[in-house]
N, C-alpha and C positions, 0 to 999 in steps of 0.2 A: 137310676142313680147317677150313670154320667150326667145327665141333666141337669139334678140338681148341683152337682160339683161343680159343673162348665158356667151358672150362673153364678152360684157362690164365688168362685177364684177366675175365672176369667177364662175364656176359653185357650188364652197363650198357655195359663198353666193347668189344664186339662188331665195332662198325662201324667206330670209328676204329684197332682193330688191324689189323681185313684194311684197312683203304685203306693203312695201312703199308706191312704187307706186300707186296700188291701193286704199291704204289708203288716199294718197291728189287727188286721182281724185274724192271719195266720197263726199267733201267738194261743185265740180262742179255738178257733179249729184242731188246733193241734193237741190242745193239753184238756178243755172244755170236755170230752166224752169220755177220755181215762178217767179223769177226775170225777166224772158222775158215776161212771161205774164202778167206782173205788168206794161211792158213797153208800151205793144200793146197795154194794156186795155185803158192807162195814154195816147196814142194818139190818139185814136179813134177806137180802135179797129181790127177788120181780116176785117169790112166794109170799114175802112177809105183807103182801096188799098196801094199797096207796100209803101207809104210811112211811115205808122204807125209800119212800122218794122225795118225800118232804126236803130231809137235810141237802140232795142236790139241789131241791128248787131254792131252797135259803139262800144256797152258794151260789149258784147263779143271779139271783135276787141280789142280795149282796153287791156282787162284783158291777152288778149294772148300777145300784143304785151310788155304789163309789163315783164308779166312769164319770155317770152325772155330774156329782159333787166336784169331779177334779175337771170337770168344761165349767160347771156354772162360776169358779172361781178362778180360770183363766179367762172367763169372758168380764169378771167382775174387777178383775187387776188391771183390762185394758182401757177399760170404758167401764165410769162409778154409776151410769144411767143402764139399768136391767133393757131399757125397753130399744137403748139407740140402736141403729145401725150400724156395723161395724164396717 
């Protein structure tokens, strides 16, 4: 992962990317597992079989598939060509 970062932004700003980074992943780590076990518990449980895990996988589904939507239209607001280099 630093790799890819130290390519992307440059290695001057190296450091203060991943603290980014890993500063909004804190937000998933932290609340991501409550929240799933809120959900299994809310359908029946680890007894009630795969189904009762569905609604986390949604949420998580979900939530990823937003993130997406919210980079593909700050990438679309800065540059109107999907394919440039930024």
């Amino acid at each position: 992962m630093p790799t890819v970062v130290g390519n992307v932004f440059g290695s001057a700003r190296v450091a203060m990317a991943m603290s980014m980074i890993l500063t909004g992943w804190a937000g998933g780590y932290l609340m991501g597992a409550p929240i799933a076990g809120y959900l299994l518990e809310a359908y029946g449980g680890a007894d009630a079989g795969l189904q009762a895990y569905r609604p986390a996988m949604f949420y998580a589904g979900s939530l990823a598939l937003a993130s997406a939507g919210m980079v593909a239209t700050v990438r679309l607001r800065k540059n109107r060509s999907p394919w440039a280099r930024l």
